[in-house]
N, C-alpha and C positions, 0 to 999 in steps of 0.2 A: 852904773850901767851893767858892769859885770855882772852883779850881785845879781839885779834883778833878772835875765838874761838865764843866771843857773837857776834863779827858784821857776821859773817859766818852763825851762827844759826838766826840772825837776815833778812839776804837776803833768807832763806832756808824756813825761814817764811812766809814771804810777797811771793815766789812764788809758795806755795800754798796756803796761803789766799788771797792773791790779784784776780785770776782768778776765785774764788767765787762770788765776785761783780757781782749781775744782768748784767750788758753789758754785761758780757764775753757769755750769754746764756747759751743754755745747749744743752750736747749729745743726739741724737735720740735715745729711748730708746725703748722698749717695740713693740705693732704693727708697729709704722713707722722703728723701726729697721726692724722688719720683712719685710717691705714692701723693704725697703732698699736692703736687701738682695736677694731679686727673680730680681734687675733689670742687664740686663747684660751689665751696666755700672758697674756696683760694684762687684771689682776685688781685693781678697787678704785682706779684710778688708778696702778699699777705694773706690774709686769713681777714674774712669780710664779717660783722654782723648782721641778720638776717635785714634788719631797719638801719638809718643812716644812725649812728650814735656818736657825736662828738664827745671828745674827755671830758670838756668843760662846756656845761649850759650855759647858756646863749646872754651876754651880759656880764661874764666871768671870762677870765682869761689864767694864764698859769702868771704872769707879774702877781696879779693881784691874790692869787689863793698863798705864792710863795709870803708875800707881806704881811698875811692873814696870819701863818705859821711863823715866822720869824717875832710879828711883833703884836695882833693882837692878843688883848687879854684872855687868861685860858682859863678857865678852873675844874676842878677835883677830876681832868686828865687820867689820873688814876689812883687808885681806892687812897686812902692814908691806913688802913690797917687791912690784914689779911684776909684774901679771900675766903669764907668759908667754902669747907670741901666734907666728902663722903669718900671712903676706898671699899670699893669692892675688887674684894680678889678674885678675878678675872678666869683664872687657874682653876676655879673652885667651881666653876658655873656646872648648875647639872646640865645634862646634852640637850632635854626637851624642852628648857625653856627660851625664850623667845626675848631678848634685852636687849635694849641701847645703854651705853654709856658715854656719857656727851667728857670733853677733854679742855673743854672752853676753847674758846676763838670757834674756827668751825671743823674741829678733828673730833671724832665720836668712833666708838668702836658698835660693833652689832653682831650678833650670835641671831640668827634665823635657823629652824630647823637644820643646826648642830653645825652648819656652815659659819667661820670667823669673818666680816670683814671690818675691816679698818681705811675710817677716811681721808685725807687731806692731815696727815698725824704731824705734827710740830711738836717734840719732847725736848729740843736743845736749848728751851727756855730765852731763844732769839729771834727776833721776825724778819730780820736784813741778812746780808750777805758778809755786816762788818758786826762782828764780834760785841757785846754789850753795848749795840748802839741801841735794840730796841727789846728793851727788857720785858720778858713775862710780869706778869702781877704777881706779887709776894702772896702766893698760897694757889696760885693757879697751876702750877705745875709739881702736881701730887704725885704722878705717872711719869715711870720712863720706858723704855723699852723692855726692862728686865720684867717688868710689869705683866705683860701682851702674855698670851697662847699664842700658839700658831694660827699664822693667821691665812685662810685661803684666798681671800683676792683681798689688793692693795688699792682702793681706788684712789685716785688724783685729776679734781677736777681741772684744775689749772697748773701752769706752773711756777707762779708768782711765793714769793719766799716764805708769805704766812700759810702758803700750802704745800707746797712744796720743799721742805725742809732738807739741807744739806748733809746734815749730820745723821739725825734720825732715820732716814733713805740707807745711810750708807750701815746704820745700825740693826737694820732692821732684815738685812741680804740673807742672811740664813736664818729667821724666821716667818719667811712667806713663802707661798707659791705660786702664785701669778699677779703682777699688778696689771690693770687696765687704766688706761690714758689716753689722753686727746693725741691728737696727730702730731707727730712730731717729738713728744714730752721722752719717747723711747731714746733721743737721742742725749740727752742728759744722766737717764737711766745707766745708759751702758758705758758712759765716762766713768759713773760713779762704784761703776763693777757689777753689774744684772748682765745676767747671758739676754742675747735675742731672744730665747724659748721661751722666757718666762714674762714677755713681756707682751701685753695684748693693746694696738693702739686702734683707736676707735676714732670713723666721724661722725658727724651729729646723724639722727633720725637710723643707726642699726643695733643690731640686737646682737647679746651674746648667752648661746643657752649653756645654764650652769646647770649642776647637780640638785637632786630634790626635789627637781620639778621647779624649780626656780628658772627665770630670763632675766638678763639686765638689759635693759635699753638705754643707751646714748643719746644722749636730749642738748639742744640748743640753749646757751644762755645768753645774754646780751652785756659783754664784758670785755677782756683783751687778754695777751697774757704777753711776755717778755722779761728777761730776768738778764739784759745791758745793756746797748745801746738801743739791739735792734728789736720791734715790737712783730708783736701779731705773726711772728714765723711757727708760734707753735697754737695747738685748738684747745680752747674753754670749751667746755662742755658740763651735764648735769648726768644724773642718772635716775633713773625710775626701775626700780628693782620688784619683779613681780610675782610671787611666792605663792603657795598655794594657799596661804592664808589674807592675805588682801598685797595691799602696794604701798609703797615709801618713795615718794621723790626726795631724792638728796639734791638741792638745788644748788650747791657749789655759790659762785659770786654771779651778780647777775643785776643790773637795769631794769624796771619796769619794763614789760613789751608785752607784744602779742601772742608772746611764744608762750605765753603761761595760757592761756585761753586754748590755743591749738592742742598744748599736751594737756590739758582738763578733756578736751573733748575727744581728744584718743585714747583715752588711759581714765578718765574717772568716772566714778570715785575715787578718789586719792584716801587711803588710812590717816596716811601720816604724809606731811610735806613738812621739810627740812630746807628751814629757809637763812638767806641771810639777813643780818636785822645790825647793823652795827657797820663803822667805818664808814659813813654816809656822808653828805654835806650839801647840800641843793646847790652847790656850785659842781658836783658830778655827779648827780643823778640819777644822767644816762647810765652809768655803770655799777651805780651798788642803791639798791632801792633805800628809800628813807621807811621809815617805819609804817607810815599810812600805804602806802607802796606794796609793804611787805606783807599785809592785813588782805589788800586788791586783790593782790599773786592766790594768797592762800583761797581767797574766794574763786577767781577763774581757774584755779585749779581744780576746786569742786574736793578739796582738801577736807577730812572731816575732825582731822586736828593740826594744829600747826605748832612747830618747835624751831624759833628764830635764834640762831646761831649766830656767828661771827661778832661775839662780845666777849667782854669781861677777863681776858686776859693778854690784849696788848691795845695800847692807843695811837693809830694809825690815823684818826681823822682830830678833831676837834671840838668833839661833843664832851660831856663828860661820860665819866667810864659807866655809871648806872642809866642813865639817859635812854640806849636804846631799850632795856629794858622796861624803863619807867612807862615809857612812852608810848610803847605797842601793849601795852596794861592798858593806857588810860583811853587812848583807840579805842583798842577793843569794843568798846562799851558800847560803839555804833554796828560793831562787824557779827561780833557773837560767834568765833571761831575759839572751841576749848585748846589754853594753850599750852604746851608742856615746856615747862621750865625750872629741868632739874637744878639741882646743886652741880658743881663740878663731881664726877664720880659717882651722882648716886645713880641706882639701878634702877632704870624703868623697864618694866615689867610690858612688853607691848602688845599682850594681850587682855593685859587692865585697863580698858580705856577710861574707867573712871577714877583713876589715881587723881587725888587733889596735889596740888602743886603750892607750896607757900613763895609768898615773894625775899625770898633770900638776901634780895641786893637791897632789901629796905632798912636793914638791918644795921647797915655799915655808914645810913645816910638818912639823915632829917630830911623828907619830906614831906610839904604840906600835900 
């Protein structure tokens, strides 16, 4: 009885000291609660999505998704041999051209008329808050911070761990100058050493006008965000960045909804939409679109190319790791949206809109 009694007060322990540990961040407290509180997304103590969005679709429960992970059968989870990659040095870029470079999962770097930003960046080669529990893919992580230029805004759509990165964040303090973020996400920021100045929090549906003739506007996604016990205290949101040469939505993580219809009909044409396509499972969703989903988005978007993200270097849902790739290809074939689907690394030129894209991930995997 002892025994048991200290391993009890021993798990009772570690789950409140363990979410002490700097990654875990911290609660929005003081002004930005205040701030929190007047926006009228924040309903009841939380942060609401525009539509009702349960975790779990209707017929699914968390018993049964946990069963699924624990003990159905998985397979090719992730690659059996190395990612292929491309490195461009970043360093090297002349001022006038116009690139993405994608980082796998959903962190991408972008050089627009001579302005740096950098998305959602994950370099610590981890996607949880515990140390080698959720490994990048062997060749996905080419890039580290030593990597990057200076970078003039940090965006951070969420602040969930495969986007919000603990290490990288804190690696990254004197090489940026302004990050923007959902409401709340500043209070994580400034545990981890960011002054208040250089930290810009945004709610959905405003703008912020940059240099160049450039605006960014804060867009709605249909998602959650929480990094320990407690959820939805801090805001998911997307961006649509509008430049004098056309517009990129960076769609962060995000459910099917109607919110992709509403920003198409304020904002498009869309050049480029920057979507998620990976970590999915029709048991949630509501919250991370499935591939055919993802094809929908880029259509009410009025998107004139699309570049599905959130793959190929960590396995967070159940699919296998080439899958969502495979599978918004094979889509496609009804949608006829051109898709861009670099290598990890290579340089897309985003004024080439006719760049061919080869399927890289076929490469590593027999499929018929």
């Amino acid at each position: 009885m002892f025994v048991l009694l200290l391993i009890l007060a021993l798990f009772i322990g570690l789950g409140l000291l363990f979410p002490q540990l700097p990654q875990f961040g911290k609660a929005p407290t003081g002004e930005r609660l205040q701030r929190i509180k007047q926006s009228p997304h924040y309903q009841g103590g939380a942060f609401v999505n525009e539509s009702p969005t349960p975790t779990f679709t209707e017929g699914h429960s968390f018993g049964g998704v946990l069963y699924s992970f624990l003990f159905a059968k998985k397979t090719d989870l992730t690659p059996k041999e190395t990612i292929p990659s491309a490195f461009t040095d970043l360093h090297q870029l002349p001022a006038d051209v116009d690139v993405l470079v994608w980082f796998g999962h959903s962190a991408y770097f972008l050089q627009i008329g001579s302005l740096k930003f950098l998305v959602d960046p994950v370099f610590s080669g981890n996607a949880s808050p515990i140390p080698g529990s959720n490994k990048a893919f062997k060749g996905s992580d080419v890039y580290a911070v030593k990597d990057l230029p200076a970078i003039d805004y940090l965006l951070i759509t969420h602040d969930h761990y495969d986007h919000l990165d603990y290490q990288t964040i804190k690696d990254l303090n004197n090489k940026l100058q302004y990050v923007v973020c959902g409401l709340g996400v500043g209070a994580h920021l400034e545990r981890w050493g960011y002054p208040a100045e250089r930290i810009i929090e945004k709610d959905w549906n405003e703008s912020l006008v940059l240099e160049k003739g450039m605006t960014l506007h804060t867009l709605p996604t249909r998602h959650f965000s929480g990094r320990s016990f407690k959820r939805n205290n801090t805001l998911w949101l997307s961006f649509l960045l509008e430049t004098p040469n056309g517009k990129i939505y960076l769609g962060g993580d995000s459910g099917y909804g109607e919110h992709f219809a509403k920003i198409g009909d304020q904002f498009g044409p869309i050049d480029l939409a920057i979507l998620e396509n990976g970590q999915y499972n029709p048991a949630w969703h509501a919250i991370h679109c499935l591939p055919e989903e993802t094809l929908k988005a880029a259509k009410a978007l009025q998107a004139k190319r699309l570049m599905p993200v959130h793959s190929s270097k960590f396995a967070l849902a159940m699919h296998a790791w080439y899958e969502p790739l495979t599978e918004i290809t094979r889509l496609n074939a009804a949608y006829h949206v051109p898709l861009v689907t670099p290598l990890i690394g290579e340089c897309v030129n985003l004024k080439e809109t006719g760049h061919a894209f080869r399927e890289w991930w076929k490469t590593l995997h027999s499929i018929d």
